[in-house]
MIROZA-30237 format. One line per 5 residues: number of its first residue (from 1); their letters; for each residue y, x, z of C-alpha. Coordinates in steps of 0.5 Angstrom, whole numbers, padded with zeros to 4 digits. Layout:
NUM	A	Y,X,Z  ...
end
This chain:
1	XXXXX	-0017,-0017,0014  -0019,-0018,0022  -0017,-0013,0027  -0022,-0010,0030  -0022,-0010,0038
6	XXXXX	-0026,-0005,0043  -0028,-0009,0050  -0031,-0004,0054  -0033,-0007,0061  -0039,-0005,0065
11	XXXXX	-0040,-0014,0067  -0044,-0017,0061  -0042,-0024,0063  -0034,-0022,0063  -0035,-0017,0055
16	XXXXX	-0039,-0024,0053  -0034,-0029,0055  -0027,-0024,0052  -0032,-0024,0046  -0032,-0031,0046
21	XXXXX	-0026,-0032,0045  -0022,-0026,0041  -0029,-0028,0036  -0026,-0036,0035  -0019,-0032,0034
26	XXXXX	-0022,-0028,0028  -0022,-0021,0031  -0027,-0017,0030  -0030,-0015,0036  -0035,-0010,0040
31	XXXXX	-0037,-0010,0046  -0038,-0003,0051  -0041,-0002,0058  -0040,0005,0059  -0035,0011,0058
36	XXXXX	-0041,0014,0053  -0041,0008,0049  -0035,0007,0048  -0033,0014,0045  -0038,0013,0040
41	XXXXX	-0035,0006,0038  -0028,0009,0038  -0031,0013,0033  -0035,0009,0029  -0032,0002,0030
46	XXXXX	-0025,0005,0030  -0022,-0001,0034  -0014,-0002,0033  -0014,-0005,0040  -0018,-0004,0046
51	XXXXX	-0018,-0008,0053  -0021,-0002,0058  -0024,-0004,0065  -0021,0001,0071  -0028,0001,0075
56	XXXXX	-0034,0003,0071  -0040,0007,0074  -0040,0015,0073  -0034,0015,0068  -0028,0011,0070
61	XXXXX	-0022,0008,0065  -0017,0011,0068  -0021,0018,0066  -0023,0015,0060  -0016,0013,0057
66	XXXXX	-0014,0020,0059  -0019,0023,0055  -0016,0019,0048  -0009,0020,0050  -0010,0027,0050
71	XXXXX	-0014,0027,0043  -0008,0024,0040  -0011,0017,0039  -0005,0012,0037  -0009,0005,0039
76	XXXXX	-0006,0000,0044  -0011,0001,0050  -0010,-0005,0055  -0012,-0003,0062  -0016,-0009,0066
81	XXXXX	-0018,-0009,0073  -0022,-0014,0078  -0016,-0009,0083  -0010,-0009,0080  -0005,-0007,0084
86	XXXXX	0002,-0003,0082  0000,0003,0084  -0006,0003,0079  -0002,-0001,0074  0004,0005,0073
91	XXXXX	-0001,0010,0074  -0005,0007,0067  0002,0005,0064  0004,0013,0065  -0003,0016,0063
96	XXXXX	-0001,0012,0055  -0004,0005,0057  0000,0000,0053  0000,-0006,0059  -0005,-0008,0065
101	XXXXX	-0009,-0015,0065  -0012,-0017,0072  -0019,-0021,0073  -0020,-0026,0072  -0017,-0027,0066
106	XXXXX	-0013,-0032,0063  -0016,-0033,0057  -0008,-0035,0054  -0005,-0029,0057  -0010,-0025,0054
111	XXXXX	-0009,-0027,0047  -0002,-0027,0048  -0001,-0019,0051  -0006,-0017,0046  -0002,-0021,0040
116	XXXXX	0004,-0017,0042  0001,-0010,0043  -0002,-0011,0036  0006,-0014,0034  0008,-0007,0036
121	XXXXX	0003,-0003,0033  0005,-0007,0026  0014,-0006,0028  0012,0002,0028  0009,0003,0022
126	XXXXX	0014,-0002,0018  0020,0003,0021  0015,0008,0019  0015,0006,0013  0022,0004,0012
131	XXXXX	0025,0010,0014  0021,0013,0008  0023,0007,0003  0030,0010,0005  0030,0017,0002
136	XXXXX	0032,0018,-0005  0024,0018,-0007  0022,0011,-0006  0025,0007,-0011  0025,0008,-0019
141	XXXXX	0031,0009,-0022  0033,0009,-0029  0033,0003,-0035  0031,0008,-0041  0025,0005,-0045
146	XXXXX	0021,0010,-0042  0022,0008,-0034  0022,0001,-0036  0016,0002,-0039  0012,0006,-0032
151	XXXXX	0016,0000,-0028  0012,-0005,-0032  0006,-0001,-0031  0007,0000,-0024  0008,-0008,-0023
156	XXXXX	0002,-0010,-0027  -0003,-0004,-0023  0000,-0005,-0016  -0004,-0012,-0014  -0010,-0009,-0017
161	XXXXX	-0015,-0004,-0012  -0016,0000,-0018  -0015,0008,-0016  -0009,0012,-0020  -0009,0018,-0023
166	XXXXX	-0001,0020,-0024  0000,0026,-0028  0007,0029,-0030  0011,0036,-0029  0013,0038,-0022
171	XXXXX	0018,0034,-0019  0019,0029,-0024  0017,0024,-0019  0010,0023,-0018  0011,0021,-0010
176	XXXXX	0016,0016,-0012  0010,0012,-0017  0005,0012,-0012  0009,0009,-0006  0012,0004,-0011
181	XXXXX	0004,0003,-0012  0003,0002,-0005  0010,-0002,-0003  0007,-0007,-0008  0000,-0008,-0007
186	XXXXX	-0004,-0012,-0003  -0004,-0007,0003  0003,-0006,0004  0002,-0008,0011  -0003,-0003,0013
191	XXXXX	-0001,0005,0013  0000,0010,0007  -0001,0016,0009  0000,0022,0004  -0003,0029,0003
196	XXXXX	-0001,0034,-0001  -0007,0039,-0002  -0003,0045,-0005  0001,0046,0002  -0006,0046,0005
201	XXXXX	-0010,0053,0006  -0017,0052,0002  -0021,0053,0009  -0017,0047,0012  -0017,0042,0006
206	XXXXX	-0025,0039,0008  -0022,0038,0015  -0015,0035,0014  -0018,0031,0009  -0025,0027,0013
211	XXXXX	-0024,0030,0021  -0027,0034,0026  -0031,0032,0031  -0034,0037,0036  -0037,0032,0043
216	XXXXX	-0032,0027,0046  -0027,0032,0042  -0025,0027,0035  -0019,0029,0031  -0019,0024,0025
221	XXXXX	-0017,0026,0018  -0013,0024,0013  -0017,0019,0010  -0019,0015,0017  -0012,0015,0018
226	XXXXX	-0011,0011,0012  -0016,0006,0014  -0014,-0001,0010  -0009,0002,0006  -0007,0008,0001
231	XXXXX	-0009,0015,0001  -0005,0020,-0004  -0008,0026,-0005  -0002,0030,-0008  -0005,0036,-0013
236	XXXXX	-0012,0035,-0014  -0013,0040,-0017  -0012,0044,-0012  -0018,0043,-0009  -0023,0047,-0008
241	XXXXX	-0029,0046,-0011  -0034,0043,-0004  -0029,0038,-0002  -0029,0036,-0009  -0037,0035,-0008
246	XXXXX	-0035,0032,-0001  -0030,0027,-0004  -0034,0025,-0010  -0040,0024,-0006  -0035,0020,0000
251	XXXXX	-0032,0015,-0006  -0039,0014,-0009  -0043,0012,-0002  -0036,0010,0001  -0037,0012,0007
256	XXXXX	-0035,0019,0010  -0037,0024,0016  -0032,0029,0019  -0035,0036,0020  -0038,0036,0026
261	XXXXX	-0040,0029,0025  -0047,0026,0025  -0045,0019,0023  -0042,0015,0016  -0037,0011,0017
266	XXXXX	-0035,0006,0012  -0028,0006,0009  -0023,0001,0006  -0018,0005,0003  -0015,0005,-0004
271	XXXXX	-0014,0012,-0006  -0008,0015,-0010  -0008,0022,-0014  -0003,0026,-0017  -0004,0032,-0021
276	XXXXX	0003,0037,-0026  -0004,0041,-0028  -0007,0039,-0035  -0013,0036,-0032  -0018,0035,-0038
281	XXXXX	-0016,0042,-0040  -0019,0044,-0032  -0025,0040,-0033  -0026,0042,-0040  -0026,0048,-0037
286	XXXXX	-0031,0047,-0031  -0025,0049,-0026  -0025,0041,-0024  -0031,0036,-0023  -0032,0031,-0029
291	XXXXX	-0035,0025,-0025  -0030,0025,-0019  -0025,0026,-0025  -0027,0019,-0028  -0028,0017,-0020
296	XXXXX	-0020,0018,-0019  -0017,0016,-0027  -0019,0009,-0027  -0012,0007,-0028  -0008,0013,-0031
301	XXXXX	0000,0013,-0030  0003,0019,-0034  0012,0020,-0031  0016,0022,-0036  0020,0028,-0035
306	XXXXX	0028,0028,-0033  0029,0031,-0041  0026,0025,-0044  0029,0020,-0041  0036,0024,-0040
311	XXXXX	0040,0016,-0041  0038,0015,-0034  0042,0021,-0031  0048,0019,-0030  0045,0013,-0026
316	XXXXX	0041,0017,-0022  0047,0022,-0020  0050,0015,-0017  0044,0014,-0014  0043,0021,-0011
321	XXXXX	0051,0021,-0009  0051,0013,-0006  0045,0017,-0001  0047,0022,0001  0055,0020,0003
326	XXXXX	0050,0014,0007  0045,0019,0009  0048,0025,0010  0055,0025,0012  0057,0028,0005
331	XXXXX	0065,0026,0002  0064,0021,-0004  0066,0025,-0011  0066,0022,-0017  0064,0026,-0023
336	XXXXX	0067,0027,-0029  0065,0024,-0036  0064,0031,-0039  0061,0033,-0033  0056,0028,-0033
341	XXXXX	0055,0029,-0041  0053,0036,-0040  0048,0034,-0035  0045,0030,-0039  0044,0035,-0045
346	XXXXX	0041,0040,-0040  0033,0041,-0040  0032,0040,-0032  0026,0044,-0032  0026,0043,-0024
351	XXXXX	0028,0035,-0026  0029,0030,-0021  0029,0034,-0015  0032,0040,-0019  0038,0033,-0021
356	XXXXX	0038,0032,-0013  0039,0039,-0011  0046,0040,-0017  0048,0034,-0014  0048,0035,-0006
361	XXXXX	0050,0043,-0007  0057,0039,-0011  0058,0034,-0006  0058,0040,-0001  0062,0045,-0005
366	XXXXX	0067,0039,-0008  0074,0039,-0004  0077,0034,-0010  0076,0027,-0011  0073,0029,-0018
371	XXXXX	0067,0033,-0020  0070,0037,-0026  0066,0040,-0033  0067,0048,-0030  0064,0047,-0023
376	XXXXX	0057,0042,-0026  0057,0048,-0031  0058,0054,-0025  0052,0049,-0020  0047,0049,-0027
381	XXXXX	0047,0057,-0027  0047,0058,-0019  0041,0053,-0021  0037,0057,-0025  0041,0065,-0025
386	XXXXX	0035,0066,-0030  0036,0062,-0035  0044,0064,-0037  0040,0069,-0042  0036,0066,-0046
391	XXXXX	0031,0072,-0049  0032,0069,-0057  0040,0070,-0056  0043,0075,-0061  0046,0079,-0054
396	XXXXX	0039,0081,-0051  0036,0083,-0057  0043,0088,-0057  0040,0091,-0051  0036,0097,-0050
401	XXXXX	0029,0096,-0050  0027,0097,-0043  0034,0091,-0041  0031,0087,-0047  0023,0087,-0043
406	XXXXX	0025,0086,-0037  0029,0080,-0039  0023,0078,-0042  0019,0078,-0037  0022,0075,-0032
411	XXXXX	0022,0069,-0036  0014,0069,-0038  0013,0069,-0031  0018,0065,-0029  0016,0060,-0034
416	XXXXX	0008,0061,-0031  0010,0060,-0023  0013,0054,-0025  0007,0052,-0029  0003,0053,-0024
421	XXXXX	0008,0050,-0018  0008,0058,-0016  0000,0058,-0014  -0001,0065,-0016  -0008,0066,-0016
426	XXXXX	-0008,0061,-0022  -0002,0065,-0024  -0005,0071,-0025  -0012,0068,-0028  -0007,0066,-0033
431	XXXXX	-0003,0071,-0035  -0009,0076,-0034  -0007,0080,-0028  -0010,0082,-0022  -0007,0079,-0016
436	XXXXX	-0005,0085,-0013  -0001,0087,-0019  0002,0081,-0020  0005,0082,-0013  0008,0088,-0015
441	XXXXX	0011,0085,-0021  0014,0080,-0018  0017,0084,-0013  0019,0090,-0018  0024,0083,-0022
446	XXXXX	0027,0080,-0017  0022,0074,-0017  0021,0070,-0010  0015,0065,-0011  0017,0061,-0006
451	XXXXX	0024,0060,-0009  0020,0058,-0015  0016,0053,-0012  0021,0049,-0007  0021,0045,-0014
456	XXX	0016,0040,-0011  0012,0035,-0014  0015,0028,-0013
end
């Protein structure tokens, strides 16, 4: 893909001759002669670079390059001038310009400061991403048939341009497959950007997502951010039903406006989208588009949750502990073989990030070199206090009837918060309850949501 390049020079003759020569490079370039121009083409071309003249008629660089520091424009903006001296030359670098070319210009000491630059900007975004693939959620553990399975599926989609809906329950690694995804597709240089729509109130989501502009004032979103690479929209079934309509309009047209906006801009992203949600179901029900549902479940991708697969465990307890010694200065322990069986015959309603959590509260808590049976069964019930009285044992149905309810009812609503990944206006649409009367349920049997929801969805 060609880099973009801005020149914004009030000289013609010096806008057509730098042309010239980064179009025989292969950039693509546009050319500027005012500040008024160039803010337009910094929003509709979206340059990765701009080469800025100092002196320019009614709005100068240095003036204009404080404007584009000040909106968060993170793009390399080399300074040029006709009379450079130290002076301006520090002050551009202070006001966030990346270097400073004095006219007339060397044509090879152009190419090579602007090669640089954009070699920078290329380094922070691998270590960016490099730290990510650092985390214990970027890398597919596990040799069960089933993980075997979404490897190879994974291998065989990534190459493609295909959009992706991955679904599977809360936690069971859904982030992981989407940047697997994008690690091995064809845009692994450009950026992944991740967007979890369930963290975002409903009256932001438009704007998080496609931007904000109001004059020279332009806030790009999520998905201009992700410009020649991927976007995951995490939950998207959280998302309200107009930027449903805004989003299947922008992937049929493929082309977007921020809000403010009175120009479309053309997108070059591969989206990525995740549910825990049963979303045929939501889209039977009318609760969610069926066009921009076929727009996003070409490719359908469905992670296996952690009961399924419980051979992998004893491999993603090593890995999970191997991290965290490295990472986040934990004593190494090792676990025993029962401790190791009892966690493979536990059902992990929280799953993977459920597993992270038993085993970092282990390493924590552990002063012996082994992790034994008792201290893995005291950390499953920490783990989950709710569920250490099941509402179908002998002991619950010896108690008095109120004990017995409220045991049951604990459960019902545990188990719909955790459906619903804590959403409580879902939650009390589906038990049939007002929100208000939710609330004071919850409150009355010790229930916090947010406890419930700190599973997230992978």
């Amino acid at each position: 893909m060609a880099e973009r390049i801005l020149i914004v020079d009030d000289e013609p003759d010096i806008r057509d001759v730098m042309s010239d020569i980064l179009e025989d490079e292969n950039y693509r370039v546009e050319q500027s002669a005012t500040a008024a121009d160039a803010r337009v083409k910094m929003r509709e071309f979206n340059p990765d670079l701009v080469l800025l003249d100092i002196w320019m008629p009614e709005v100068d660089g240095i003036t204009l390059l404080k404007d584009w520091t000040r909106q968060g424009i993170d793009k390399p903006i080399i300074m040029i001038s006709g009379h450079g001296n130290v002076e301006t030359a520090v002050e551009a670098i202070r006001n966030g310009a990346h270097d400073f070319l004095e006219k007339p210009l060397s044509s090879a000491k152009m190419l090579v400061t602007i090669e640089r630059a954009l070699q920078n900007q290329r380094l922070v975004r691998e270590n960016r991403e490099l730290r990510d693939r650092m985390e214990p959620n970027s890398t597919l553990i596990g040799n069960s048939n089933a993980m075997n399975r979404l490897r190879e599926q994974v291998e065989r989609i990534a190459p493609t341009e295909s959009r992706v809906l991955i679904s599977g329950e809360p936690g069971t690694g859904k982030r992981v497959v989407a940047r697997c995804i994008h690690q091995a597709s064809l845009r692994k240089a450009g950026p992944m950007v991740e967007f979890n729509l369930a963290a975002v109130p409903a009256s932001m989501l438009s704007v998080q997502l496609f931007g904000h502009e109001s004059g020279n004032d332009v806030q790009p979103g999520r998905l201009e951010q992700a410009q020649g690479g991927t976007l995951y929209l995490d939950e998207i079934t959280d998302m309200s039903t107009d930027t449903q309509s805004m989003l299947e309009n922008v992937l049929e047209q493929k082309q977007f406006m921020r809000e403010g906006g009175n120009s479309f801009h053309d997108i070059d992203v591969r989206i990525i989208s995740s549910t825990s949600h049963d979303i045929e179901k939501r889209v039977a029900d009318n609760r969610f588009g069926e066009a921009l549902f076929y727009y996003l479940n070409v490719v359908p991708l469905s992670v296996p949750a952690l009961r399924d697969r419980a051979e992998d465990i004893p491999d993603l307890v090593g890995f999970y502990v191997n991290w965290m010694v490295e990472n986040e200065n934990l004593h190494y322990c090792r676990f025993s073989i029962a401790a190791l069986n009892l966690m493979r015959n536990y059902p992990w309603p929280g799953n993977n990030r459920e597993l992270r959590n038993v085993v970092q509260r282990l390493l924590i808590l552990n002063t012996s070199e082994e992790i034994g049976l008792e201290q893995t069964q005291s950390a499953l019930g920490d783990s989950h206090p709710e569920k250490q009285v099941s509402v179908s044992s002998s002991a619950v149905r010896d108690l008095e009837l109120r004990q017995a309810r409220e045991i049951f009812e604990r459960e019902y609503f545990i188990h719909h918060l955790t459906r619903t990944h804590s959403n409580i206006a879902e939650t009390a649409q589906n038990v049939g309850m007002e929100r208000t009367h939710l609330y004071r349920k919850l409150k009355a049997l010790g229930i916090d949501p947010k406890e419930i929801g700190e599973v997230d969805s992978g």
